[in-house]
Every structure is written in structure tokens, then in C-alpha cells.
C-alpha positions as CSV (number, residue, x, y, z in Angstrom):
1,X,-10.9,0.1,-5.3
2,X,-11.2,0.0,-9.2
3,X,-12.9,3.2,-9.5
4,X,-11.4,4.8,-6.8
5,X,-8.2,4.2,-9.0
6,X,-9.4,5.5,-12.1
7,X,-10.4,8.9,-10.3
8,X,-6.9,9.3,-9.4
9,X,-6.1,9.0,-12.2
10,X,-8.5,11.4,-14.5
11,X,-7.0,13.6,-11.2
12,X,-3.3,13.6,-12.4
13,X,-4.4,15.5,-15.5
14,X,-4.1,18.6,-13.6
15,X,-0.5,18.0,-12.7
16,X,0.5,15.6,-15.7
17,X,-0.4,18.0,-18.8
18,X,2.3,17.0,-21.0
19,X,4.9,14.5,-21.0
20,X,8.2,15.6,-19.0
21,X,12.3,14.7,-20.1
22,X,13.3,11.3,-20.2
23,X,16.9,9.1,-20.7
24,X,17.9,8.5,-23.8
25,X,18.4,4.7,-23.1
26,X,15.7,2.3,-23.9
27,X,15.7,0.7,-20.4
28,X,16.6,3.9,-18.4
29,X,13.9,5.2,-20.2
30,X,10.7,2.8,-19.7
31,X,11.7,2.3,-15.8
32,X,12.0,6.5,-15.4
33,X,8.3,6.2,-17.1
34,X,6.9,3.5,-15.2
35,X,8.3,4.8,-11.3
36,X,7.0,8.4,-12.6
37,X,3.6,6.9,-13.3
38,X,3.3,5.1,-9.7
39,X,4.3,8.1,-8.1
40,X,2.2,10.9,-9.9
41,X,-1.1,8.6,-9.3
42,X,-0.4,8.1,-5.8
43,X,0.3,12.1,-5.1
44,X,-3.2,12.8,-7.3
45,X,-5.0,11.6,-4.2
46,X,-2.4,13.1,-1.9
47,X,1.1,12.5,-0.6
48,X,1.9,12.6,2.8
49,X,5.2,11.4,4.3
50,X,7.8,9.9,2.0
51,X,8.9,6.9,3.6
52,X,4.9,5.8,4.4
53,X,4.4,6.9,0.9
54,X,6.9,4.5,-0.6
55,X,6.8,1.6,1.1
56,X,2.7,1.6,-0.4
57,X,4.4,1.8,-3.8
58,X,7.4,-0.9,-3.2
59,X,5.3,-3.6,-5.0
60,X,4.3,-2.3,-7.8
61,X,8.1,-0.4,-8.2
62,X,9.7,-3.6,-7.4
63,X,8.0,-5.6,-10.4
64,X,9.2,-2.5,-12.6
65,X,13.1,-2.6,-11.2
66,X,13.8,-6.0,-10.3
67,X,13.2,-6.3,-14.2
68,X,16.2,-4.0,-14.7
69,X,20.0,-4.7,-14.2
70,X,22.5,-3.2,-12.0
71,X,23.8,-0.9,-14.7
72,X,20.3,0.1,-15.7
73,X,19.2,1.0,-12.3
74,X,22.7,2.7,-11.6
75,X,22.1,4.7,-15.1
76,X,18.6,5.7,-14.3
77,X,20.0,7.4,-10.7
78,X,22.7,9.3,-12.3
79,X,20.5,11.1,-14.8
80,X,18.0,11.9,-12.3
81,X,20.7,13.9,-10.2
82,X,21.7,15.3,-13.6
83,X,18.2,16.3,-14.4
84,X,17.7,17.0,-10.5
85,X,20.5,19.8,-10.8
86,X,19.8,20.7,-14.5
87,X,16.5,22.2,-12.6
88,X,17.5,23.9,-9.4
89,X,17.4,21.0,-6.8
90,X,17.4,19.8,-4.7
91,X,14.0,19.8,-4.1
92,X,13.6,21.4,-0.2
93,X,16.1,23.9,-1.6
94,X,13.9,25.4,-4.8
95,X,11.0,24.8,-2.6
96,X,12.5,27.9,-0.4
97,X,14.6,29.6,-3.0
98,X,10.9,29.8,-4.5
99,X,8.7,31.6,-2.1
100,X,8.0,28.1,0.0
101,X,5.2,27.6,-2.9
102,X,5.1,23.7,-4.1
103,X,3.5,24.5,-7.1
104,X,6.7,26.4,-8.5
105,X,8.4,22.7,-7.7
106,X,6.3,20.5,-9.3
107,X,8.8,18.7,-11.0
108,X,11.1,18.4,-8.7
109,X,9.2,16.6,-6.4
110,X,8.4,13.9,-9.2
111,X,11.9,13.6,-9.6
112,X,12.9,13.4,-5.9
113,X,10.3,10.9,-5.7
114,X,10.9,9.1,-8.0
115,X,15.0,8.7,-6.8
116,X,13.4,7.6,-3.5
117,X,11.4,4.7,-5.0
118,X,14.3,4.0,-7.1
119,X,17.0,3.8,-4.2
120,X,13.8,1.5,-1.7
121,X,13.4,-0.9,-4.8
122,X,17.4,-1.3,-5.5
123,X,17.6,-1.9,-1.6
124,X,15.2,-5.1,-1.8
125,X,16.5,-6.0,-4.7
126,X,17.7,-8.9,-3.3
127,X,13.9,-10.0,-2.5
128,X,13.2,-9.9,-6.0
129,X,11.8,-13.3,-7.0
130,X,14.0,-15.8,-9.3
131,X,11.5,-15.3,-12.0
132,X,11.5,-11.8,-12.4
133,X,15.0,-12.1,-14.3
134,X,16.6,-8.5,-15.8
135,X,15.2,-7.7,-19.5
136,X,17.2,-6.0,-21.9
137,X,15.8,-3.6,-23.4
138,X,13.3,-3.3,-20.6
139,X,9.9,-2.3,-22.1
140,X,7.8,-0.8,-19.1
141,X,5.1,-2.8,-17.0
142,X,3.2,1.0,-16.4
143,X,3.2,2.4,-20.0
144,X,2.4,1.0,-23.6
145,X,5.1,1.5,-25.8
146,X,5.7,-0.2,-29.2
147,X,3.4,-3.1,-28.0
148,X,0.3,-4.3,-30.2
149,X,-3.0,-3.7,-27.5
150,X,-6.2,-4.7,-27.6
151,X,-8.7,-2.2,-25.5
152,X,-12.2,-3.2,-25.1
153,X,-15.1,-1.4,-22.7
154,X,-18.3,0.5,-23.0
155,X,-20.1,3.3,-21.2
156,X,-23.7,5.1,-21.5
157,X,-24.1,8.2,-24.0
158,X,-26.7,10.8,-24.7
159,X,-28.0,11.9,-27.9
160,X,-28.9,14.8,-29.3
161,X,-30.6,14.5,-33.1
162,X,-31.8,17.0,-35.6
163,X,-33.4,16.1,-39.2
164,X,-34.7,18.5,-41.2
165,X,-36.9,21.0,-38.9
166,X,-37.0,18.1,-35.9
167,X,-35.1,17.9,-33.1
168,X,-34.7,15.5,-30.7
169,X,-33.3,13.5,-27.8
170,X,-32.1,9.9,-27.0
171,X,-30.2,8.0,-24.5
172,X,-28.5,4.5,-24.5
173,X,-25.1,2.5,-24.4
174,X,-22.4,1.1,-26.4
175,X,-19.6,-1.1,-26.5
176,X,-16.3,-0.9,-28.6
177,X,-13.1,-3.1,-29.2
178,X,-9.8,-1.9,-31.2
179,X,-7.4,-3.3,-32.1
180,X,-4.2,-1.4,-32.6
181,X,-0.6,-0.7,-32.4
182,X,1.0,1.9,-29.4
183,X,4.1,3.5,-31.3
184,X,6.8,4.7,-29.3
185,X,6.7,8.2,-27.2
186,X,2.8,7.8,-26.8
187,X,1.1,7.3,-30.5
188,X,-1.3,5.5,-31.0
189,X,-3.3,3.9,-34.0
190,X,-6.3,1.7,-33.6
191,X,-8.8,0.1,-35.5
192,X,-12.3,-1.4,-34.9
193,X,-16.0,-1.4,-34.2
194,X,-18.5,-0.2,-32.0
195,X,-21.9,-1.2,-31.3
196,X,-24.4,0.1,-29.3
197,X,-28.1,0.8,-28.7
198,X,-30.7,3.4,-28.4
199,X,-34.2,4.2,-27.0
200,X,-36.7,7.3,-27.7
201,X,-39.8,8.3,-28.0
202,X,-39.9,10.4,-31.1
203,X,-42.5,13.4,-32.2
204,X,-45.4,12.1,-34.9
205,X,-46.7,14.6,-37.7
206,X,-48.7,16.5,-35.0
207,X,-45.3,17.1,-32.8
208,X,-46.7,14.4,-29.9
209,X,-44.7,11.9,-28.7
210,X,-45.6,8.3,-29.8
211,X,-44.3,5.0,-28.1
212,X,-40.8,3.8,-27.8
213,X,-38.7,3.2,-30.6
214,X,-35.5,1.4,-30.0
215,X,-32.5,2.0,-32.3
216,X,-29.3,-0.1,-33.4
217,X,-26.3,2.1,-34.3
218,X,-22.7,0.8,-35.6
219,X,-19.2,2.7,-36.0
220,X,-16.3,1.2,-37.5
221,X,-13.6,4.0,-36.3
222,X,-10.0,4.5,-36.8
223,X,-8.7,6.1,-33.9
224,X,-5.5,8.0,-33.2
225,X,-4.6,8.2,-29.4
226,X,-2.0,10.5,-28.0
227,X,-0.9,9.5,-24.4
228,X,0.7,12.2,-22.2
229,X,1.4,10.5,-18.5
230,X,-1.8,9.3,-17.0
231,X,-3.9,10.9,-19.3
232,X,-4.5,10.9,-23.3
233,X,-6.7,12.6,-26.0
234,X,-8.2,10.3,-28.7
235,X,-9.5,11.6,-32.3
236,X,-11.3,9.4,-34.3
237,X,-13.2,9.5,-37.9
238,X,-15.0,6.3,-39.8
239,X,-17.9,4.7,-41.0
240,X,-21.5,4.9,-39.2
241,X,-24.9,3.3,-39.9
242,X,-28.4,3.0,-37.9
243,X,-31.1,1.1,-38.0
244,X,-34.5,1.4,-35.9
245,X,-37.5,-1.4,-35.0
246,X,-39.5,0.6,-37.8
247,X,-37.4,-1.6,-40.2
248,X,-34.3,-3.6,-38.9
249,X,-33.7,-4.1,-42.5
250,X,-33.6,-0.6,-43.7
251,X,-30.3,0.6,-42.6
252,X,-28.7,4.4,-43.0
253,X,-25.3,5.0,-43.7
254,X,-22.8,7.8,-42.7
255,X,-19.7,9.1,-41.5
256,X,-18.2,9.6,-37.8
257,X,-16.0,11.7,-36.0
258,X,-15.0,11.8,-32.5
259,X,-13.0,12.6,-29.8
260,X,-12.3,11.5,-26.1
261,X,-10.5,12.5,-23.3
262,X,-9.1,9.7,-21.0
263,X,-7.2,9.0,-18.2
264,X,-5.4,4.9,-17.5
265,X,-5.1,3.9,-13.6
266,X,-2.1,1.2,-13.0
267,X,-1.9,-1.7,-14.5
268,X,-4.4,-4.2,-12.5
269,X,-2.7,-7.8,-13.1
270,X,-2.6,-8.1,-16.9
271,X,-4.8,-5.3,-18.2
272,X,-4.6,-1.2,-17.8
273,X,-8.1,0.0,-16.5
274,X,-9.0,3.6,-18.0
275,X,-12.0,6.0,-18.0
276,X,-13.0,8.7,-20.5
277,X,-15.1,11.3,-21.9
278,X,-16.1,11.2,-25.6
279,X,-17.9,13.1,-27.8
280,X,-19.5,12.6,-31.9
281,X,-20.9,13.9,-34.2
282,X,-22.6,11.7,-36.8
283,X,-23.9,12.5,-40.5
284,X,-26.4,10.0,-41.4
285,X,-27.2,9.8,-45.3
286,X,-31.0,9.1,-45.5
287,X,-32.9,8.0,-48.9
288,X,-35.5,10.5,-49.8
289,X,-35.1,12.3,-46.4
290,X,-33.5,14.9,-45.2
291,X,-29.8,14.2,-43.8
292,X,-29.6,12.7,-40.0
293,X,-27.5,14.6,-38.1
294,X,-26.4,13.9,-34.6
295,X,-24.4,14.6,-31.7
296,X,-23.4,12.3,-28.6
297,X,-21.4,12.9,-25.5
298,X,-20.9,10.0,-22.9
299,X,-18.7,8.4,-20.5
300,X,-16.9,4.6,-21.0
301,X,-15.3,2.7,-18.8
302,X,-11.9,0.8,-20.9
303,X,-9.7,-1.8,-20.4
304,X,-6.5,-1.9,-22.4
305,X,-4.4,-5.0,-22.5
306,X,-0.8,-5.5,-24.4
307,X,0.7,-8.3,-26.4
């Protein structure tokens, strides 16, 4: 279930490439953001009918809006028609005003969706529990918004080395945890440290390959993410530094820069899952050497978690 989640969710990048208009209030505002997430993930994998479609989403849209208050919930409806009639809605009208093509209504079906998890949640509103009282400002339980957050996870990564006139390969893992502060609209800024480690078997003198040498490498990144919807892009620069069995005690230092590309599933009790693609490059300073040079793609598995 997990990873079918976070497939979904790398899925929405194709129809959530930016991030769309949202109300002005605070609390309008994060409960627009939260019902829009719920209901872009669920169409990544395909919608079908509306009513069957919502009821699978009432849970999670009724721990969003039970944490909203009459006035909040009646706000966030009126702006939606606004914004519903601002773009040629309704929706089944566009959608034949437009050639009958639902990729010219895009938009409006997130916002017709949305309305119709908005006006199921309000209707069992009365089932919400006593201890989900309103908040004021209401801060989002599907999106990360001026909120301190800790993410933590790790992946597998390839490597691809050149110093001097050699080339090479390697392949291992890494793990990472940040530690930084999600700014409002979607910014980002984290700090923190990776640590992972490496296997090869490198070319001697003669260009053969020898035995096995295992490697230890260490970043120390500072990392700005920009979240669009379900997805976000992640550019990173810092310190980096190797070591390798030769010598455990002879270490190389260097610099780092990265990027990712990423995509956040739901939020799965108290934490966000997420999944991305990253790439580095990696300039290693050596003593009496020439320069290490190296580039790394891989894939991580992360978990974010606000507080």
C-alpha cells in the first residue's frame, strides 16, 4: 500500500506542475490545499464516479474540515464558485464548450472536486469526534507550511568516478536526516548530514581489476526544497569527504552539489512518506593526486515529519 501510494504520487507530477490559485485567508487557504492534495492523488491512479470517489476520501477530508469552523468551511465554498466561474464553469459545461476534451478542463475538475469533498465532509460534520475541535488559523494536516520538519530516509545510488586519466564505476547506499524549516507557499531550507557507503573493484597500474575495496563517504548539505502540489525539486550544495579501507584514517575533503526531484504521498498517521530522484556531483580535493571527481544518481525513499 505504501509504495503503491508513493507511485501515485510521483504520477500527479504530470497534472500538478505548478502550484494553482488559492484564498487569501489562512484557514481557507490550508483546507483548499489539503482537499486539493487528496483529490489530485486519488485521480493520479484514476477517477471513476464522484460519489464512489468521495466517500474513499471522507476520512482523510474529514480530519482536514472537522478542524475548520462554520465560517471557514462556508468561506472556502464561496471562493471556489468564485474561482469556479472566474474559469468558465461549470465544469460539464467547459468540458463541452471545449471540444468534449478533459484535458482543456483540468482545473476545473480539481475544483469541482474539491466543492464535492467539501459539501460530503460539512454534511458529516456532525460525526466529527469531540477531539477534533475547530483551529484558528487552521495549518493543513496534507501540506507543510511554516512548520519546523524533520525528514529522514535513504535509498541506493550509482557512481560514476574519474581521477586523472581513470575512470570508474561504483555502487552502494546512503542514508540522510535534515533538519529544517518549511516557509510559507512551499520553501524550504534544511540542514544536515548524509552518510553512506560504497563498494568497487578498482583498476591497478596494469588497468586489471583487483579485489574489493569498500568506501565511506559523508555530506553535510544545505538543501533548499521548492514544493509545488505533490511534487517538489530540491537543490543542494555543502561539504563532502571519503574515506576507503586502504586507510580509514586518511580522509579527502570536497565540495557537493545536488539536486532531486520528489514527489510526498498523504500523510500516513504522523509522518509524510515521499520518494525521489537525485543526482551529485562531487569534487574531492586529494593530497598529491589528481582531483576526485564524481558523479552519482540514485533513488531514496523519505519520510518527512512536522513539529
Amino acid at each position: 500500500m505504501a509504495h503503491a501510494a508513493l507511485i501515485a504520487t510521483l504520477l500527479v507530477a504530470s497534472v500538478a506542475c505548478g502550484r494553482t490559485p488559492a484564498p487569501k485567508d489562512p484557514t481557507e487557504r490550508a483546507l483548499f490545499r489539503d482537499l486539493e492534495r487528496q483529490v489530485t492523488v486519488a485521480a493520479a491512479t484514476g477517477w471513476g464516479i464522484d460519489r464512489l470517489e468521495i466517500d474513499k476520501l471522507l476520512g482523510s477530508g474529514m480530519d482536514s474540515v472537522c478542524r475548520v469552523d462554520v465560517l471557514g468551511r462556508r468561506g472556502l465554498r464561496e471562493w471556489l464558485d468564485s474561482e469556479t466561474s472566474r474559469n468558465g464553469g461549470p465544469v460539464d459545461v467547459a468540458w463541452r464548450n471545449r471540444g468534449k476534451k478533459l484535458s482543456k478542463v483540468g482545473g476545473l475538475l480539481v475544483l469541482h472536486r474539491v466543492r464535492l469533498l467539501l459539501d460530503r465532509a460539512d454534511q458529516m460534520s456532525l460525526d466529527c469526534p469531540f477531539w477534533l475541535e475547530p483551529e484558528n488559523p487552521f495549518r493543513g494536516r496534507q501540506i507543510s507550511e511554516r512548520t519546523w520538519q524533520v525528514s529522514f530516509g535513504g535509498g541506493a545510488k550509482a557512481s560514476a568516478i574519474q581521477q586523472g586519466d581513470r575512470q570508474d564505476l561504483s555502487a552502494g547506499g546512503a542514508g540522510r536526516l535534515l533538519v529544517g524549516r518549511m516557509l510559507a507557499d512551499g520553501d524550504g531550507i534544511y540542514a544536515g548530514v548524509e552518510l553512506g557507503a560504497s563498494a568497487q573493484f578498482p583498476k591497478n597500474d596494469l588497468g586489471e581489476r583487483s579485489s574489493l575495496e569498500l568506501g565511506i563517504d559523508f555530506v553535510a548539505p544545505i538543501v533548499y526544497r521548492r514544493t509545488l502540489l505533490n511534487t517538489y525539486f530540491e537543490f543542494e550544495a555543502g561539504y563532502a569527504a571519503r574515506a576507503t579501507e586502504d586507510d580509514w584514517a586518511d580522509v579527502d575533503h570536497g565540495v557537493h552539489l545536488g539536486v532531486a526531484f520528489g514527489g510526498r504521498a498523504l500523510r500516513q498517521r504522523f509522518v509524510f512518506p515521499g520518494a525521489a530522484l537525485a543526482f551529485a556531483w562531487e569534487r574531492l580535493f586529494v593530497s598529491d593526486d589528481d582531483d576526485l571527481t564524481t558523479i552519482k544518481i540514485g533513488a531514496r525513499v523519505m519520510f518527512d515529519l512536522d513539529f
